[in-house]
Backbone as a chain_set.jsonl record, in Angstrom:
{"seq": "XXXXXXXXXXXXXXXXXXXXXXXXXXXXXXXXXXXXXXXXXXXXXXXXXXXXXXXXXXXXXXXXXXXXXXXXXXXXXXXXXXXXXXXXXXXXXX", "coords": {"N": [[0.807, -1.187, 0.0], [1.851, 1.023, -0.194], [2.596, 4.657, -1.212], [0.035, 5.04, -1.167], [-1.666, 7.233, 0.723], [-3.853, 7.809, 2.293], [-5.13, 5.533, 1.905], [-3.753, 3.709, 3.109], [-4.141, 5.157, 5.95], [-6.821, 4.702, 6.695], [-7.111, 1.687, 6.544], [-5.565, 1.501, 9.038], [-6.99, 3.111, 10.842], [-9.361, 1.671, 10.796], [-8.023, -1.213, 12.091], [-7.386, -0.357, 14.167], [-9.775, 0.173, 15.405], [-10.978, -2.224, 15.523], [-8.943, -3.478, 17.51], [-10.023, -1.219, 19.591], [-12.565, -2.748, 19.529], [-12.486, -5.202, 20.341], [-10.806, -5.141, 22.689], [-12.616, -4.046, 24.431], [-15.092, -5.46, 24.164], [-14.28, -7.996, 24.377], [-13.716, -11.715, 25.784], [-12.01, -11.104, 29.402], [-8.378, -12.162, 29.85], [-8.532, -14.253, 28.334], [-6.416, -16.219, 26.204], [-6.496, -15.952, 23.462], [-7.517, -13.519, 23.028], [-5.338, -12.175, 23.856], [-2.778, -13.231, 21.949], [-4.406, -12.514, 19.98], [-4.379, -9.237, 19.597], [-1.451, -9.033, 19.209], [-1.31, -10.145, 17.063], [-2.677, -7.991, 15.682], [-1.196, -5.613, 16.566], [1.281, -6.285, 15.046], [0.298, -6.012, 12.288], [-0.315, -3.556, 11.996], [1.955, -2.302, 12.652], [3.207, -3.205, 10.215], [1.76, -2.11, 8.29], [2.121, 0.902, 9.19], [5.211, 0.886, 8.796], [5.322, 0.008, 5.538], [3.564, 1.887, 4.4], [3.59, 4.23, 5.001], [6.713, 5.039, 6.079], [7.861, 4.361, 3.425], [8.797, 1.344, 2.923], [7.894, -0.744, 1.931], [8.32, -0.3, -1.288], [10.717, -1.426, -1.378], [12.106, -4.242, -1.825], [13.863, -5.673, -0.374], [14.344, -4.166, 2.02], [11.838, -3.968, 3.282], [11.099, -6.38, 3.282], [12.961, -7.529, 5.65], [12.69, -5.493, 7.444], [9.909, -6.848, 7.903], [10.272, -9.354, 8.849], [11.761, -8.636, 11.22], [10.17, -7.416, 12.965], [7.664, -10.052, 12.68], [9.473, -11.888, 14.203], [10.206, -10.762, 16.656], [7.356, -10.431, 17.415], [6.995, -12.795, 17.718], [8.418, -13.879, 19.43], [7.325, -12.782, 21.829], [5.069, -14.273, 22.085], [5.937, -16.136, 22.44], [7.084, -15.83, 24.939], [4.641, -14.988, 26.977], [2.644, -17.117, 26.74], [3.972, -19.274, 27.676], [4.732, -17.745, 30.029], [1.745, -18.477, 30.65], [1.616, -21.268, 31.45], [2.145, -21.814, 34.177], [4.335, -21.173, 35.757], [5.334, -19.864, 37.863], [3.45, -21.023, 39.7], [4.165, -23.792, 40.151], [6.116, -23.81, 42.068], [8.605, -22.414, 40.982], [11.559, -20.543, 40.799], [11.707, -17.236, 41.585]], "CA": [[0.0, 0.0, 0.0], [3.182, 1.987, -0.225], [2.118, 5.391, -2.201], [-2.009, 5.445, -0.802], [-1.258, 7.324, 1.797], [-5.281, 7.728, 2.69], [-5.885, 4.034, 2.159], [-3.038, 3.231, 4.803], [-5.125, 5.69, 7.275], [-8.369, 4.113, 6.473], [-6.701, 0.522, 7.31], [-5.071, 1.894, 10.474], [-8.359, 3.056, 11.595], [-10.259, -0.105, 10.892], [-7.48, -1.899, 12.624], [-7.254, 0.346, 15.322], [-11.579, 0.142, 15.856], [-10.991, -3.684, 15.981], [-8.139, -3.476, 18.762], [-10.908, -0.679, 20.525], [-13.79, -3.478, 20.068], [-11.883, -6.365, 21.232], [-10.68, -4.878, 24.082], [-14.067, -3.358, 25.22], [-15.589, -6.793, 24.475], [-13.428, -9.416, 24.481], [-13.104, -12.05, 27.367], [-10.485, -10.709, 29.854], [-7.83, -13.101, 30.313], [-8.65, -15.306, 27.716], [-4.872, -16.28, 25.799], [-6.755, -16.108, 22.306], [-7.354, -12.271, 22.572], [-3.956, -11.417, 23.663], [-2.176, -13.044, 20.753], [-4.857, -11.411, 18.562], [-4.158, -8.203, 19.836], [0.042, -9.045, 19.126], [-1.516, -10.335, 15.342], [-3.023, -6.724, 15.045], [-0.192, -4.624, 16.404], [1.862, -6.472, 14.063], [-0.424, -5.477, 10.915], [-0.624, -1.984, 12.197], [2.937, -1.956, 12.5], [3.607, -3.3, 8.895], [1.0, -0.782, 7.292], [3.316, 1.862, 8.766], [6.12, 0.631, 8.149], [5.323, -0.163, 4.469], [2.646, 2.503, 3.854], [4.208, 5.634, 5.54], [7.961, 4.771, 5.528], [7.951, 3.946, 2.453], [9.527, 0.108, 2.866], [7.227, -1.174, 0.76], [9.181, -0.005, -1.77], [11.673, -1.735, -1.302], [12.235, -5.534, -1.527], [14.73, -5.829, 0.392], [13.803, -3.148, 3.547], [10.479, -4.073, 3.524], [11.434, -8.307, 4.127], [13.912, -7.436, 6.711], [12.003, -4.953, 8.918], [8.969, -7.701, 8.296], [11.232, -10.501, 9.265], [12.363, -8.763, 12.536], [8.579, -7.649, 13.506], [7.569, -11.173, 13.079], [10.274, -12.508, 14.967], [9.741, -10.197, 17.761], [5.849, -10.628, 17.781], [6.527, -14.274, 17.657], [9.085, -14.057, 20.774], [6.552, -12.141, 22.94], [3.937, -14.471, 21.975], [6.385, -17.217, 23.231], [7.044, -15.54, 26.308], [3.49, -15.128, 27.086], [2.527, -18.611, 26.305], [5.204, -19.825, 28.761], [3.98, -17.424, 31.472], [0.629, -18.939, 30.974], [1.499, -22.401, 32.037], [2.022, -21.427, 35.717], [5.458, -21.822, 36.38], [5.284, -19.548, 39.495], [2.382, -21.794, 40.716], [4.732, -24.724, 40.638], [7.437, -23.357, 42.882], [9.588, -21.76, 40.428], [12.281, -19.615, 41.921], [11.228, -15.774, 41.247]], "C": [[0.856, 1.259, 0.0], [2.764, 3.419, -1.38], [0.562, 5.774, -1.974], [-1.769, 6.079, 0.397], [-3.146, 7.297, 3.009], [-5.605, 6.48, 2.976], [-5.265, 3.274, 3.259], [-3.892, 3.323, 5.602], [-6.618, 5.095, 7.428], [-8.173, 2.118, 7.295], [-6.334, 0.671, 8.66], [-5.816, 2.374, 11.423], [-9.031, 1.789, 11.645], [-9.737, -1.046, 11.802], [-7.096, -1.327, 13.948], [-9.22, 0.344, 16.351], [-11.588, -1.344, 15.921], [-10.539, -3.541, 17.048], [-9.759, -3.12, 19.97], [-12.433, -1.516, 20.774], [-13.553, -4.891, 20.94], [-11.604, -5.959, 22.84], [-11.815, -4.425, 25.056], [-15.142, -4.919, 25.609], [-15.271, -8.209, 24.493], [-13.543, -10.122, 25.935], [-12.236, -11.225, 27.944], [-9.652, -12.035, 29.722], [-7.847, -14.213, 29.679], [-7.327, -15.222, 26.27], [-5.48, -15.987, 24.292], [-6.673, -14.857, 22.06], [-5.904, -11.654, 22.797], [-3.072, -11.609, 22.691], [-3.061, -12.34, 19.455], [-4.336, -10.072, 18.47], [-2.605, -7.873, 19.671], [-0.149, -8.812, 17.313], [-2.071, -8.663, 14.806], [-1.794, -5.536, 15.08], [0.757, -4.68, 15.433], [1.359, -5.954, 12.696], [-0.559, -3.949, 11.208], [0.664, -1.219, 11.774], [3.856, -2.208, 11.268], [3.171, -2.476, 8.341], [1.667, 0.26, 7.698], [4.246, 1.776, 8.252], [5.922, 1.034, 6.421], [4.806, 1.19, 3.949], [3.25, 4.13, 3.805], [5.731, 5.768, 5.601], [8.224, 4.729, 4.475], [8.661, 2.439, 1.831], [8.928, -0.697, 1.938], [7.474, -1.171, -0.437], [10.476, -0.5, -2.393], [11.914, -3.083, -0.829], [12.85, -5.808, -0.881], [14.74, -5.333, 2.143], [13.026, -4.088, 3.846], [10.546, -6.065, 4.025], [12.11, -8.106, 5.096], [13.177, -7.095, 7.923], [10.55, -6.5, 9.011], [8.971, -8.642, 8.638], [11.716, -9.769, 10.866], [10.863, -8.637, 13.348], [8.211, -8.758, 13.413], [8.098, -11.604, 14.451], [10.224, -11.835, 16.483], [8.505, -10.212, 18.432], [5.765, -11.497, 18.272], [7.666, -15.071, 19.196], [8.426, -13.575, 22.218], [5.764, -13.182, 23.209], [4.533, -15.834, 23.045], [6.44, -17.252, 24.911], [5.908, -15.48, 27.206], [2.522, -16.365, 27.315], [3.108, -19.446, 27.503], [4.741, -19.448, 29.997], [2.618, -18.178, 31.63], [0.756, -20.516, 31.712], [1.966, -22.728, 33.523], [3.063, -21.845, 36.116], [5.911, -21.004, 37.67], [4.808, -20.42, 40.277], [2.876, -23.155, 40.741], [6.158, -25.255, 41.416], [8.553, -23.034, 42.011], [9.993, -20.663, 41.326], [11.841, -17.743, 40.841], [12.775, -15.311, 40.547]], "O": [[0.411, 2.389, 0.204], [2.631, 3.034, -2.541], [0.005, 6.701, -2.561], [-1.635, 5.269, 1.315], [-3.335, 6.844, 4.138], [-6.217, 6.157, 3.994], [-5.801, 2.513, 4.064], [-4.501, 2.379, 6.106], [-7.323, 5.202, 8.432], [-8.83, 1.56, 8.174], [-6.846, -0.103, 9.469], [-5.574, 2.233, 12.622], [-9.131, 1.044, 12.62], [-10.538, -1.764, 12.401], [-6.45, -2.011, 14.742], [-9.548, 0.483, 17.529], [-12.541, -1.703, 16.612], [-11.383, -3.422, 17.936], [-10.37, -3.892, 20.708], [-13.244, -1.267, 21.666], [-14.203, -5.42, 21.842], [-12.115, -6.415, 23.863], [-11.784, -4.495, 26.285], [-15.668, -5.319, 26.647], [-15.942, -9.235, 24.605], [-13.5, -9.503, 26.998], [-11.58, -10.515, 27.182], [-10.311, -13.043, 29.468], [-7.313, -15.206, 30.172], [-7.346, -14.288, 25.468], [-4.478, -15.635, 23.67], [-5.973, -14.542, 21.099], [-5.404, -10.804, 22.06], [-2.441, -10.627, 22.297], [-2.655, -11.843, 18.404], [-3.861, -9.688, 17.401], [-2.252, -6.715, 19.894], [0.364, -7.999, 16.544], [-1.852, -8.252, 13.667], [-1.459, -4.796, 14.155], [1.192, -3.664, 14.89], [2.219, -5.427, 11.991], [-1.025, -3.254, 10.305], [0.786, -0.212, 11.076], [4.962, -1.68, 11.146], [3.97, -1.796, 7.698], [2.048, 0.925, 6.734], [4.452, 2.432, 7.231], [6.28, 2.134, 6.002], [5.496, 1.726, 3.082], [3.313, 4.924, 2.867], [6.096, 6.817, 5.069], [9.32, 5.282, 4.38], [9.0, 2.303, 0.655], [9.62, -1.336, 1.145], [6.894, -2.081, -1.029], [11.076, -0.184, -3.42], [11.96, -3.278, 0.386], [12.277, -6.755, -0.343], [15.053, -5.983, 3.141], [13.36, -5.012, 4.587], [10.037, -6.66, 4.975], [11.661, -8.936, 5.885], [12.977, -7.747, 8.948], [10.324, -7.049, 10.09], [7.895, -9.189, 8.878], [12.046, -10.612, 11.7], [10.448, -9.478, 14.146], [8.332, -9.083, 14.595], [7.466, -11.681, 15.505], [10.206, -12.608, 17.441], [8.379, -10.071, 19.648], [4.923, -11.671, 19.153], [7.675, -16.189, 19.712], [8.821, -13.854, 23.35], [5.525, -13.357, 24.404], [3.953, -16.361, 23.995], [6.103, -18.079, 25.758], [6.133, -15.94, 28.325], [1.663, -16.331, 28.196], [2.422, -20.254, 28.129], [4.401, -20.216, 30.897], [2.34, -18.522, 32.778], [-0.105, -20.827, 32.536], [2.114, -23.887, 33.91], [3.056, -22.846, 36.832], [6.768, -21.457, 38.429], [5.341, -20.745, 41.338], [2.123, -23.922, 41.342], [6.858, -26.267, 41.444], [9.622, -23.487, 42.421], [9.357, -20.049, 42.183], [11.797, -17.492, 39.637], [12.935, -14.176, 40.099]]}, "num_chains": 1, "name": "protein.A"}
C-alpha cells in the first residue's frame, strides 16, 4: 500500500476500531485475545512501516524490517505462552 497514503489511514483506523472493540468486548484473560491483539499490532505496525515509511518499496527493507517484527511478535507471543502455564504456581524460583 506503499504510495495510498489515505488508504493506509483508512486501514489503520479499521485496525485500530478492531483493537478498541476487542478490548471493550473481548473475554479478559482469555490467551486467544492477547495473541490477537500481538496479530493486530503487528499489521498496524507493517502498514506503517510499508505505507508511511515507504519500505514497501523496497524488496529488500520491507522483508527485513517484516522478518524482525515477526520474529519479535513471535518471541513475545512465546514468552506469554510460557507465562501462561504457571510456572510460578509450581514453585519456580522468582
Amino acid at each position: 500500500m506503499a504510495g495510498h497514503p489515505l488508504k493506509t489511514y483508512a486501514v489503520l483506523v479499521l485496525l485500530g476500531l478492531l483493537t478498541t472493540l476487542l478490548a471493550r468486548f473481548g473475554p479478559g484473560g482469555a490467551v486467544w485475545v492477547s495473541l490477537l491483539f500481538l496479530v493486530l499490532g503487528g499489521l498496524k505496525g507493517r502498514m506503517i512501516l510499508n505505507g508511511y515509511l515507504g519500505l514497501g518499496r523496497s524488496r529488500f527493507w520491507s522483508r527485513g524490517f517484516n522478518a524482525f517484527v515477526t520474529i519479535f511478535l513471535l518471541l513475545i507471543a512465546a514468552l506469554y505462552l510460557a507465562g501462561q502455564g504457571g510456572f510460578y504456581s509450581h514453585g519456580g524460583v522468582v
